[in-house]
C-alpha positions as CSV (number, residue, x, y, z in Angstrom):
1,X,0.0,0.0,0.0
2,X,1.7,3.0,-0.8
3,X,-0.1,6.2,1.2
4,X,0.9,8.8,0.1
5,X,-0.5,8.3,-3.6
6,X,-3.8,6.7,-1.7
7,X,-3.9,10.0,0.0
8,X,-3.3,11.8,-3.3
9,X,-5.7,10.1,-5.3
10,X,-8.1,10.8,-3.0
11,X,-7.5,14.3,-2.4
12,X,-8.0,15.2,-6.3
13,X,-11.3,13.3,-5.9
14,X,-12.2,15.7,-3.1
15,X,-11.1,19.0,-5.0
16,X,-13.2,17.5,-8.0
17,X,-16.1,17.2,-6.0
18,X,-15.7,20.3,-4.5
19,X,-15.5,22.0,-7.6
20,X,-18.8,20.2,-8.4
21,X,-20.6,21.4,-5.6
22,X,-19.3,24.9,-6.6
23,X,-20.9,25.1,-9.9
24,X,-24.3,23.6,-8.3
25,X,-24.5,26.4,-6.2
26,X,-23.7,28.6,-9.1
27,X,-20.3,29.9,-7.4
28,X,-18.5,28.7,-10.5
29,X,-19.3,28.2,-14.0
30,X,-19.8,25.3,-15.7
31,X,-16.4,25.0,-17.6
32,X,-14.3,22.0,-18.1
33,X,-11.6,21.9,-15.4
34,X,-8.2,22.3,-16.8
35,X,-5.0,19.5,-16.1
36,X,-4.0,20.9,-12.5
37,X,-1.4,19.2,-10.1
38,X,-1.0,18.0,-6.3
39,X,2.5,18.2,-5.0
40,X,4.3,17.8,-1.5
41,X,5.4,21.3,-0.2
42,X,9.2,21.8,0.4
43,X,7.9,23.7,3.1
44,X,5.6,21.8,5.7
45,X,4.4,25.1,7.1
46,X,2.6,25.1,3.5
47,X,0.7,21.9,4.3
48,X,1.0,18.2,3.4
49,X,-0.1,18.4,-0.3
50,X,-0.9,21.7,-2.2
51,X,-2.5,22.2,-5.4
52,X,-2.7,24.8,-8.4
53,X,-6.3,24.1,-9.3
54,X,-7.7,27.6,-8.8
55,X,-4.7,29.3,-10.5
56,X,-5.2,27.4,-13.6
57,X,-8.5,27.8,-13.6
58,X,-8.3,31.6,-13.4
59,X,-8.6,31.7,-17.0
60,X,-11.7,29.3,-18.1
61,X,-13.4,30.7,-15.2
62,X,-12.9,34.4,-15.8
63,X,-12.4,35.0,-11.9
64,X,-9.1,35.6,-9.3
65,X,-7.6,32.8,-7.9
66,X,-8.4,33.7,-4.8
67,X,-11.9,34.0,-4.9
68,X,-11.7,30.4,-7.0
69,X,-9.7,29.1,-4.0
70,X,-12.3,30.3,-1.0
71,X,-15.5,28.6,-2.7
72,X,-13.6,25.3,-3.2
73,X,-12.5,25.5,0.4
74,X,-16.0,26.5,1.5
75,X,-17.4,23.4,-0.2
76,X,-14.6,20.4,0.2
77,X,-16.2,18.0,2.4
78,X,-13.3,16.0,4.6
79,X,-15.3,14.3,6.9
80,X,-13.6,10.5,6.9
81,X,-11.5,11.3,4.7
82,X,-7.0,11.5,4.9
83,X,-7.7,15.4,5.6
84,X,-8.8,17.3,8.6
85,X,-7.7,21.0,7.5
86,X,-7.6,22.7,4.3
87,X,-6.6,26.6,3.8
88,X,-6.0,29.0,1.1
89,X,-2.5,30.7,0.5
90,X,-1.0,33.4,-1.4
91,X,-2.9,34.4,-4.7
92,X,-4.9,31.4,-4.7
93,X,-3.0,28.2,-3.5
94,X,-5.1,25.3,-1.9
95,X,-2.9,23.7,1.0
96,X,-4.6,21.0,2.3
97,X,-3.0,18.9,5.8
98,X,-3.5,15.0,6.4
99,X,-5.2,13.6,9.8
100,X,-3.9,12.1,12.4
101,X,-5.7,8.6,11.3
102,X,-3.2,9.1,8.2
103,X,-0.2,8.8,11.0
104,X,-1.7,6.1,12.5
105,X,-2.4,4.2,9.3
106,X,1.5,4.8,7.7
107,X,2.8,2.8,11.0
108,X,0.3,0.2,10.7
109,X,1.1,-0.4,7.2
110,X,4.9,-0.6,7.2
111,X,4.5,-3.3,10.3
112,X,2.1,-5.2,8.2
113,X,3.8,-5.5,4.9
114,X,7.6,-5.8,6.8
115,X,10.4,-6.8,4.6
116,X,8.1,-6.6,1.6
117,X,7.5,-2.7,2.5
118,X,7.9,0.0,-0.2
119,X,7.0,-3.0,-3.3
120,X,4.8,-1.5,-6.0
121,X,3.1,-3.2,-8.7
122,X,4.3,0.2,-11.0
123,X,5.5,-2.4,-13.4
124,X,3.0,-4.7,-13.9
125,X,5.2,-7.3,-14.4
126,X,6.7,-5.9,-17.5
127,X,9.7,-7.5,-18.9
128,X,12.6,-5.4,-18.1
129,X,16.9,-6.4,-18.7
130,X,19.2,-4.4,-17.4
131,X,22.7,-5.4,-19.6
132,X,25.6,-3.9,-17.0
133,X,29.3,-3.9,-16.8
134,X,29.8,-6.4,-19.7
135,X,33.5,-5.9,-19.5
136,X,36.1,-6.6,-22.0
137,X,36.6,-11.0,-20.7
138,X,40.2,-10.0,-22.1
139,X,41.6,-8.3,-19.2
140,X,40.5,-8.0,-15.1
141,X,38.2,-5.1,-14.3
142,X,38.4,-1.6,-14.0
143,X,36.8,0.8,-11.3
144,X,34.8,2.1,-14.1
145,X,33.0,-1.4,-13.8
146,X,32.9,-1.3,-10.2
147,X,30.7,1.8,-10.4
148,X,28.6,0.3,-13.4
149,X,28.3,-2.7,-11.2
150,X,27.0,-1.4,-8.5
151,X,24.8,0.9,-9.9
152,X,23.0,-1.2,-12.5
153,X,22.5,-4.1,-9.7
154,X,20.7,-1.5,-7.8
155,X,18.6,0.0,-10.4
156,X,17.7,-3.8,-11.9
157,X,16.9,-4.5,-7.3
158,X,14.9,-0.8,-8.0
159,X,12.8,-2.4,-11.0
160,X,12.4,-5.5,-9.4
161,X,10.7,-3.5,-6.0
162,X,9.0,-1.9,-9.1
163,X,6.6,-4.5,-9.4
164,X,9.1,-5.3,-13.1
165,X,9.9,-8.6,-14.2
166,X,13.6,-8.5,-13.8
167,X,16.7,-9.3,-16.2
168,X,20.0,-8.8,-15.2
169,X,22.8,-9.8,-18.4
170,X,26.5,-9.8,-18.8
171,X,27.2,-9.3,-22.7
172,X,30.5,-11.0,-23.1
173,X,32.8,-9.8,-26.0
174,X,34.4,-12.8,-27.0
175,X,34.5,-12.1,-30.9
176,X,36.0,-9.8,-32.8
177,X,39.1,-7.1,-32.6
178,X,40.0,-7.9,-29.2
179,X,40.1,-11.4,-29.5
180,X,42.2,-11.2,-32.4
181,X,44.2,-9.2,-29.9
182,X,44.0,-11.5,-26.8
183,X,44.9,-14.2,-29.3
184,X,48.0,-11.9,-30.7
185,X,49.2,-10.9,-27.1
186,X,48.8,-14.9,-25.7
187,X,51.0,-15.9,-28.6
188,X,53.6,-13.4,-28.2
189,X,54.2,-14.5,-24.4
190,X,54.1,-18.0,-25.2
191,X,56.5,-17.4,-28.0
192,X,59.1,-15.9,-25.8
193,X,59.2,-18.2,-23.4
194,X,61.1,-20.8,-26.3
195,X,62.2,-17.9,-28.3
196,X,64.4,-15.0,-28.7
197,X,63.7,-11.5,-30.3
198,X,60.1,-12.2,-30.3
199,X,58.8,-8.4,-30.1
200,X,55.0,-8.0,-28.4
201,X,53.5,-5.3,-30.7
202,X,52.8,-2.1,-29.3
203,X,49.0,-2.1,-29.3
204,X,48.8,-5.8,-27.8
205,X,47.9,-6.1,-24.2
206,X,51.0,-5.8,-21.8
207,X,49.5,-6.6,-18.5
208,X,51.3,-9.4,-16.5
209,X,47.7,-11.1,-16.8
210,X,48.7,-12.2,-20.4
211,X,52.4,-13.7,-19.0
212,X,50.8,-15.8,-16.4
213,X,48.7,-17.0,-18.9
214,X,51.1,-18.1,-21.3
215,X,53.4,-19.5,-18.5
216,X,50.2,-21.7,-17.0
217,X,49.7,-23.1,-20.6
218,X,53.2,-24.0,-21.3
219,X,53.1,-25.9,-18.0
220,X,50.1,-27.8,-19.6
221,X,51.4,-28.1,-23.2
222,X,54.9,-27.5,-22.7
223,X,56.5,-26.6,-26.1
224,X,53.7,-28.3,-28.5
225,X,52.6,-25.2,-30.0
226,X,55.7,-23.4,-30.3
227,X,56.3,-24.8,-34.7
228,X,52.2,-25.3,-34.7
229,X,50.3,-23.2,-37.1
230,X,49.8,-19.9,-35.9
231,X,45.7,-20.2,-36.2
232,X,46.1,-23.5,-34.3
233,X,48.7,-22.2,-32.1
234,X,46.4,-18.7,-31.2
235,X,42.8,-20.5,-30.9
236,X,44.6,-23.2,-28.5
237,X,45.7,-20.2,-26.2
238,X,42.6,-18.5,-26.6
239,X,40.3,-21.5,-25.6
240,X,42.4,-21.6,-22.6
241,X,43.0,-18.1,-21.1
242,X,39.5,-16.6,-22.1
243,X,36.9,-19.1,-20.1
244,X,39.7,-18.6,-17.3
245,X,39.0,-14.8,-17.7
246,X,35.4,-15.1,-18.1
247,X,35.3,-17.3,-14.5
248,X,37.5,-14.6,-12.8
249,X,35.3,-12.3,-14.3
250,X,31.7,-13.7,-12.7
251,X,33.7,-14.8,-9.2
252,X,35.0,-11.2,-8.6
253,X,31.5,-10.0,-9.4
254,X,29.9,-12.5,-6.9
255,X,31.8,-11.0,-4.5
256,X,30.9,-7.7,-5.0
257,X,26.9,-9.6,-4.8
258,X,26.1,-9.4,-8.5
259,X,24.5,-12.4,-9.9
260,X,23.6,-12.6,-13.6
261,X,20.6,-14.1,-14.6
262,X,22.3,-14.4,-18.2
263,X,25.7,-14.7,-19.4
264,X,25.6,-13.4,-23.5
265,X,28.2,-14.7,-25.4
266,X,28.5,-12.8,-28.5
267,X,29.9,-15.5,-30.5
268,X,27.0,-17.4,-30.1
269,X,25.4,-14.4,-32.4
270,X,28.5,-15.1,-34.9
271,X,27.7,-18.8,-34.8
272,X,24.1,-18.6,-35.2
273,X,24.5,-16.7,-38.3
274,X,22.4,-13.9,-36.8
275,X,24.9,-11.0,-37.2
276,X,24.6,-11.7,-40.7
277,X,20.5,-12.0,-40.6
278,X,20.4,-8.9,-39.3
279,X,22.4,-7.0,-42.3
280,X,20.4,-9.2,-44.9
281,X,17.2,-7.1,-43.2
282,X,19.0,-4.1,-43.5
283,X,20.5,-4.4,-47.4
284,X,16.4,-6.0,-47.8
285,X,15.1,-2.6,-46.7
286,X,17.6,-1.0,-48.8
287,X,19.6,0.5,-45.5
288,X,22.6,-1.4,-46.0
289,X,25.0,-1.4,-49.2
290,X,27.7,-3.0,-50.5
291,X,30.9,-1.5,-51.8
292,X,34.3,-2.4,-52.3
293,X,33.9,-5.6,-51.2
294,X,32.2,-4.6,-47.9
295,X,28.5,-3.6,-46.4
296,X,28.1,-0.1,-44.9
297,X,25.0,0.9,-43.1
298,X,23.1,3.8,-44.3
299,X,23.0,6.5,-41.5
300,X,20.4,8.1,-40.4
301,X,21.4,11.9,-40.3
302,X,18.4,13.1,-39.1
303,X,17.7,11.2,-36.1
304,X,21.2,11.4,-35.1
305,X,21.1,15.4,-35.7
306,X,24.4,15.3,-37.7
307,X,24.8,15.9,-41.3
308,X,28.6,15.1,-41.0
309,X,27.8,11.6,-40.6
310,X,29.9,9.2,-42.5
311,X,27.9,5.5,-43.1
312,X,28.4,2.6,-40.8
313,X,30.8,0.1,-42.0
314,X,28.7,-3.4,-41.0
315,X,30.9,-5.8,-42.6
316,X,34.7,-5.5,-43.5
317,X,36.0,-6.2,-46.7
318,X,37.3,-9.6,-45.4
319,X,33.6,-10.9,-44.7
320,X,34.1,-9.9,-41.1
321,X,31.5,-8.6,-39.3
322,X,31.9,-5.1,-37.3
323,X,30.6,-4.4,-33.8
324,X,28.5,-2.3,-34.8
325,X,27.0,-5.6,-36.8
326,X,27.0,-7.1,-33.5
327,X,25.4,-5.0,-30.9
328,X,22.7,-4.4,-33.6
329,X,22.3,-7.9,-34.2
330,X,22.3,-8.2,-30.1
331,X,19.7,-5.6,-29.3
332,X,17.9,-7.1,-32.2
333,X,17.7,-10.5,-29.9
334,X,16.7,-8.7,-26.9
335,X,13.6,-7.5,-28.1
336,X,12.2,-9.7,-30.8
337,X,13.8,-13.5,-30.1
338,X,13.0,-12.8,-26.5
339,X,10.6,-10.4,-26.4
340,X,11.5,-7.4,-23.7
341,X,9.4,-4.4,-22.9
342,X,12.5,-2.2,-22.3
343,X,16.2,-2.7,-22.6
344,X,18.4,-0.9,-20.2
345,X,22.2,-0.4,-21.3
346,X,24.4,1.1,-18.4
347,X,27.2,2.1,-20.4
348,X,30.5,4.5,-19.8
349,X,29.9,8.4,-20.9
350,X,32.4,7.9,-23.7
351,X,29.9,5.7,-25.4
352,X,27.5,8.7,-25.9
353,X,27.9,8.5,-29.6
354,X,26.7,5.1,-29.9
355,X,23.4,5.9,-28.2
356,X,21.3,7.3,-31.4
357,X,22.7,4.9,-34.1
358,X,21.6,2.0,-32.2
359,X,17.9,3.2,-31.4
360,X,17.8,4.3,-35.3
361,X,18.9,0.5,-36.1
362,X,16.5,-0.2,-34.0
363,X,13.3,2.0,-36.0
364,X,15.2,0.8,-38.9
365,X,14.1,-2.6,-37.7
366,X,10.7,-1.8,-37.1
367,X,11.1,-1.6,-32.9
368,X,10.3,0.8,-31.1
369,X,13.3,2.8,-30.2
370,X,11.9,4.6,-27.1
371,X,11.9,0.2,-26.1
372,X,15.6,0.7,-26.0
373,X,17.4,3.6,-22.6
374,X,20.9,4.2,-22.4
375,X,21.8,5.3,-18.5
376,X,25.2,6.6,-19.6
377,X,28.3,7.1,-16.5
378,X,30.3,9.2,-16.2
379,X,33.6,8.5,-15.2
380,X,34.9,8.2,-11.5
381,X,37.8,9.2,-9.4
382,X,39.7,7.8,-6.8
383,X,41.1,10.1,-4.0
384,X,42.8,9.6,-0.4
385,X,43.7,12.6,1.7
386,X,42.7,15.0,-0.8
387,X,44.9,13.2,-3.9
388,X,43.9,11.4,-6.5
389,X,45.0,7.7,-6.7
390,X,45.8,5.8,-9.8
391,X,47.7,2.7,-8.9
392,X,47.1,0.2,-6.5
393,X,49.6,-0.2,-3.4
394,X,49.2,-3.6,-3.4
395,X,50.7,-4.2,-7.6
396,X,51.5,-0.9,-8.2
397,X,49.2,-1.1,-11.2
398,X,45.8,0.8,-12.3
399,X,43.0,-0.3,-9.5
400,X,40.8,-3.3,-10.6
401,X,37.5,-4.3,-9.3
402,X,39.3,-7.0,-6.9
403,X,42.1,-4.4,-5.7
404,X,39.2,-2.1,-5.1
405,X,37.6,-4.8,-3.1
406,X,40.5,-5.5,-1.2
407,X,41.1,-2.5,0.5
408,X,37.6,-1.2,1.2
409,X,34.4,-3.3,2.6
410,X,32.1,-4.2,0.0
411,X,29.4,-2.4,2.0
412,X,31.3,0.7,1.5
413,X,31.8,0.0,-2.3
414,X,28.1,-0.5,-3.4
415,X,26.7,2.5,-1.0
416,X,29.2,5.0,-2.2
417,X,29.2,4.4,-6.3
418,X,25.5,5.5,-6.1
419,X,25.7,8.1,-3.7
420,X,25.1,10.3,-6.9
421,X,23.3,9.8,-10.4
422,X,25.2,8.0,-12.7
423,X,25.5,11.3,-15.2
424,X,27.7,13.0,-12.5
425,X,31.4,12.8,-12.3
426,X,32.1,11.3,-8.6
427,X,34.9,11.4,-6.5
428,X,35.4,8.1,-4.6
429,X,37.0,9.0,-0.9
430,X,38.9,6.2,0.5
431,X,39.6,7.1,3.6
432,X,35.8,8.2,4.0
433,X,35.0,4.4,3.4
434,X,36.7,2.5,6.0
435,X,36.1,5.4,8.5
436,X,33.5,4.4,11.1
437,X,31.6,7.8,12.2
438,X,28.5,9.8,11.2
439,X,30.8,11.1,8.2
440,X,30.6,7.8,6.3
441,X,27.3,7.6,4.8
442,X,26.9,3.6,4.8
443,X,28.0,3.2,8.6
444,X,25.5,6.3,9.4
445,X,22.8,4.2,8.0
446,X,23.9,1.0,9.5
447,X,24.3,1.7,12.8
448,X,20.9,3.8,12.8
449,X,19.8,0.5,12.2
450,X,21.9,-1.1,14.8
451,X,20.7,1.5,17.6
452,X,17.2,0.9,16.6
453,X,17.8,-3.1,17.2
454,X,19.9,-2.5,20.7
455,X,16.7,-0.4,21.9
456,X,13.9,-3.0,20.8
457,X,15.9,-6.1,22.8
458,X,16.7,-3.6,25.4
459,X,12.9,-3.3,26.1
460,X,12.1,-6.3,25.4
461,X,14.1,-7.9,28.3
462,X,12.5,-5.5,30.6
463,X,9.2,-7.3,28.8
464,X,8.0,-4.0,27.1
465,X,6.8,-4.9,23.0
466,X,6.0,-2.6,20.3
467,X,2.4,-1.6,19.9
468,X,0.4,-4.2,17.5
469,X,-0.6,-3.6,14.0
470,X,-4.1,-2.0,14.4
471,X,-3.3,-0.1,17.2
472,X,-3.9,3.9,17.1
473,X,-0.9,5.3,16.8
474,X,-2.5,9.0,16.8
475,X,-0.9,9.4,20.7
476,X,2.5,9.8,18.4
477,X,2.0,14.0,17.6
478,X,5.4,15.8,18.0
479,X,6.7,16.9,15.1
480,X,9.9,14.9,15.7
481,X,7.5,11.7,15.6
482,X,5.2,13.2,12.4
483,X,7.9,13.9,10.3
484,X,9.4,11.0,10.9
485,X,6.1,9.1,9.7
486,X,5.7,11.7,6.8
487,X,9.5,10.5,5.5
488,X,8.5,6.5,6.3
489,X,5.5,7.0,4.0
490,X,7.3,8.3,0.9
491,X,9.7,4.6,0.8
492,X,7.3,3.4,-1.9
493,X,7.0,6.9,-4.2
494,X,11.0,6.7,-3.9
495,X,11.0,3.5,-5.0
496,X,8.9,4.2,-8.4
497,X,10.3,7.5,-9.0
498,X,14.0,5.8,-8.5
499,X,12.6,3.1,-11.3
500,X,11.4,6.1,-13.4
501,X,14.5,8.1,-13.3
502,X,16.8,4.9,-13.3
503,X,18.5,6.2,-10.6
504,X,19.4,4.2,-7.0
505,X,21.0,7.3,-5.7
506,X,17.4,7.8,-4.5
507,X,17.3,5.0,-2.3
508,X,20.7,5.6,-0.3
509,X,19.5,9.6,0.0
510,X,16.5,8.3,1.3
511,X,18.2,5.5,3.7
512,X,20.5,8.3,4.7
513,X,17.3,11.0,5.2
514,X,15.8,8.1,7.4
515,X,18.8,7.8,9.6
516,X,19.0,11.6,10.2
517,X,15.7,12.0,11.1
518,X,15.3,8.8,13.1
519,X,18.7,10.5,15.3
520,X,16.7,13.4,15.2
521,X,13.9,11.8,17.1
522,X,15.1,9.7,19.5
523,X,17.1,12.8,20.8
524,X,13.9,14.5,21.5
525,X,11.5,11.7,22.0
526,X,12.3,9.5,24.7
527,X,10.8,5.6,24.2
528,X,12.3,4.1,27.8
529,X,10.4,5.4,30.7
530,X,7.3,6.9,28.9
531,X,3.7,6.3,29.7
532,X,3.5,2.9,28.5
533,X,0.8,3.3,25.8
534,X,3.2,6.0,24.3
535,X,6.2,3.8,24.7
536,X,4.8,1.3,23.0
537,X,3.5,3.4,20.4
538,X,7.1,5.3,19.9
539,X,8.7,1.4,19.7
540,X,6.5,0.3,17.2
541,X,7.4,3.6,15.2
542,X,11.2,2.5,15.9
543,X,10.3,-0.9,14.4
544,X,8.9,0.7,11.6
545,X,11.8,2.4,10.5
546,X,14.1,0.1,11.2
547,X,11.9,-2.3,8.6
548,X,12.6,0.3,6.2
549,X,16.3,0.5,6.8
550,X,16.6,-2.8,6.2
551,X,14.6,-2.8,2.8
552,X,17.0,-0.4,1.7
553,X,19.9,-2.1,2.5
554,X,18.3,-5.3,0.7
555,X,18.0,-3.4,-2.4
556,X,21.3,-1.9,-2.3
557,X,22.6,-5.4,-1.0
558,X,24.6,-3.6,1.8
559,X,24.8,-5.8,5.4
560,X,22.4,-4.3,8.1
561,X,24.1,-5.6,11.5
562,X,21.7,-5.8,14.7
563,X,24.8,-5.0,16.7
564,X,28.0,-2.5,16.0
């Protein structure tokens, strides 16, 4: 049950009806009542919700807003309703302010539903993928895919609470340039290791990644490849290394708590021949032409806003198929072989470009390409003391996923990279993430939640339980204890409007909002040593809000302890 749009919902039915009774009584004309909205004050001196309807109806009525506003609030009617005050503002603003049964109700609610608090059925069951991190398999992984990592897990956990039928895919790369690459690099090493004045090209990979490869598979094969064939030699390596790199790849992920539901091998697109499909439904639809021995892909200049445009090459000259081919051939499969509603790609800022070729492939295709969202991140920095940090202490080597891991809690790692929309540039302190005070946003949260758990088995040793479901809460009136409420009520409108924005960041704001003002409250509202109906009533209000702490945490997949 999510209150606050009940108590919206309602609340336009009230004005409508009000503004009925007006024109029966001749106040108002019989017009047709213009769009008009109800929002949540900033300001809760300016009521619980507000609304515009008498300054947009200024016009159709041919009166002030003021004199609009009066002769609604003279005729709403809020007997047993949400509401027990309404009041006119300004030039004509309608501010309306919920009952105390509201209050009550909010409490009740939250212990009733527990740990499946703040759900909504906003999806309908849709089915959503989220396709996340999908890193090179040709290397380890970078703290770029720590931060996609964490925050598409959360937005696919933020779909999911949705009420959305959940995908979460890993699209591995294991065709194409970079193979040809891996292969290059493996067969270099391995070469060396029998072999003088074998030179490793300048754009092959140089990590030590690529030597400890080589060296395990000469241990296996010894010097068996060394006068092979090349191709021979280089798929031999590459069947090897790359299943090695795509386990490392899905055991450092599982311990940063990502499980995939799929694993995408690209190849498996190469193999099924349905790169190629794809451009025969392209060059069928005349979009795609060949010339000088290769297929280019008309672009479409004015849905990408660029004249300058140069065509698309789809497939090279040697019957190879480009990326571009690929992903096209890839989204193609997301939508029509396995029928998704939407597709959400969490993909680095740099691939901005990308963004409007592949939905126009997509209307090209005949889907939809509003089907297809990009949430594009920017890029993040590392800092300790103030500097920034670009090699790890332990290798001295760029910062992988695992090094990342090693030196900071995991906890730390998935709170922080969405402390802020993905589209912002974010500095990743440290020091900040190991540091265990108010300052560090995850422990804040945590131990919020572990204060809340000392207090109830506190009390409940001493034989004191928080007040039942269906209990009036209305005794709980300070505005310590009503704001509190107002803020536990909102868990399920963050949830949708996190799934609308694709953006997590909401929830650890929130979680971080809740812990503030559940400080704030138990500074000024005592619970031990109270009137026992109001101490009760103040415990069951801690329970509630430690139920939505922990619902937070279970979306962002941080640890909640019961004791720090």
């Amino acid at each position: 049950m999510n209150l606050v749009k009940q108590a919206s919902d309602e609340l336009r039915q009230i004005i409508l009806n009000s503004l009925g009774e007006c024109v029966a009584k001749g106040l108002l004309p019989a017009e047709a009542i213009p769009s008009f909205t109800i929002e949540i004050p900033a300001d809760k001196t300016h009521g619980d919700f507000a609304t515009n309807v008498a300054m947009v109806c200024t016009k159709v009525f041919r009166m002030p807003p003021r004199k609009i506003a009066e002769a609604v609030c003279e005729n709403v009617y809020l007997e047993n309703s949400l509401f027990e005050k309404v009041e006119v503002a300004g030039p004509g603003f309608i501010n309306f302010f919920l009952s105390k049964k509201w209050y009550s109700l909010v409490i009740d609610n939250v212990l009733s539903e527990g740990d499946r608090y703040g759900r909504t059925h906003t999806g309908d069951g849709k089915k959503v993928m989220v396709e996340f991190v999908s890193a090179n398999p040709t290397g380890p992984m970078h703290i770029g895919n720590a931060r996609g990592g964490a925050i598409g897990d959360c937005l696919a956990s933020v779909l999911d609470w949705a009420g959305y039928d959940v995908t979460r895919e890993f699209y591995v790369n294991d065709a194409g340039n970079q193979i040809e690459k891996f292969a290059t690099s493996l067969e270099v090493r391995y070469l060396q290791l029998y072999k003088d004045g074998v030179e490793l090209p300048a754009d092959a990979y140089q990590g030590s990644d690529i030597i400890d490869h080589a060296k395990n598979f000469a241990e296996i094969n010894g010097d068996k490849y060394v006068e092979a064939d090349s191709a021979d030699r280089r798929k031999a390596l590459v069947d090897y290394a790359l299943p090695l790199n795509i386990a490392k790849l899905e055991s450092d992920l599982l311990k940063y708590r990502i499980k995939y539901d799929v694993w995408f091998l690209e190849s498996g697109l190469h193999n099924s021949g349905k790169v190629l499909e794809v451009v025969d439904k392209l060059k069928a639809k005349g979009l795609a032409y060949e010339k000088d021995g290769a297929v280019l892909y008309k672009s479409n200049k004015q849905a990408r806003n660029d004249e300058e445009i140069v065509d698309d090459v789809l497939v090279r000259t040697n019957g190879i198929p480009t990326y571009f081919a690929a992903d096209i051939a890839y989204h193609y499969n997301k939508f029509e072989d396995r029928g998704f509603d939407k597709v959400i790609d969490v993909w680095g800022a740099d691939h901005h470009g990308h963004v409007a070729r592949l939905k126009g492939a997509m209307s090209d295709l005949d889907i939809n390409p509003d089907k297809l969202d990009v949430v594009l991140m920017q890029m993040v920095r590392l800092m300790r003391n103030g500097e920034l940090v670009k090699v790890s202490k332990r290798t001295g080597k760029s910062i992988t996923l695992a090094d990342l891991l090693e030196e900071i809690p995991i906890d730390a790692a998935r709170f922080f990279f969405n402390l802020r929309e993905a589209n912002s540039h974010f500095d990743f302190d440290l020091g900040l993430a190991v540091e265990q005070s108010s300052q560090n946003p995850v422990y804040y949260v945590q131990y919020a939640h572990a204060r809340i758990c000392s207090i109830l088995r506190t009390l409940e040793e001493e034989g004191v339980t928080p007040a039942e479901e269906g209990t009036d809460f209305t005794i709980l009136s300070t505005a310590e204890e009503t704001d509190l409420i107002r803020l536990l009520a909102s868990f399920p409108n963050e949830i949708d409007e996190a799934a609308k924005h694709y953006d997590p960041a909401r929830i650890t704001k929130y979680s971080v909002d809740l812990a503030t003002m559940f400080h704030k409250f138990y500074s000024a509202c005592r619970v031990k040593g109270e009137a026992e109906d109001i101490m009760r009533a103040r415990l069951a209000l801690c329970k509630a809000v430690k139920t939505a702490i922990k619902n937070c945490t279970e979306i962002l997949k941080v640890d909640c302890p019961e004791k720090m």
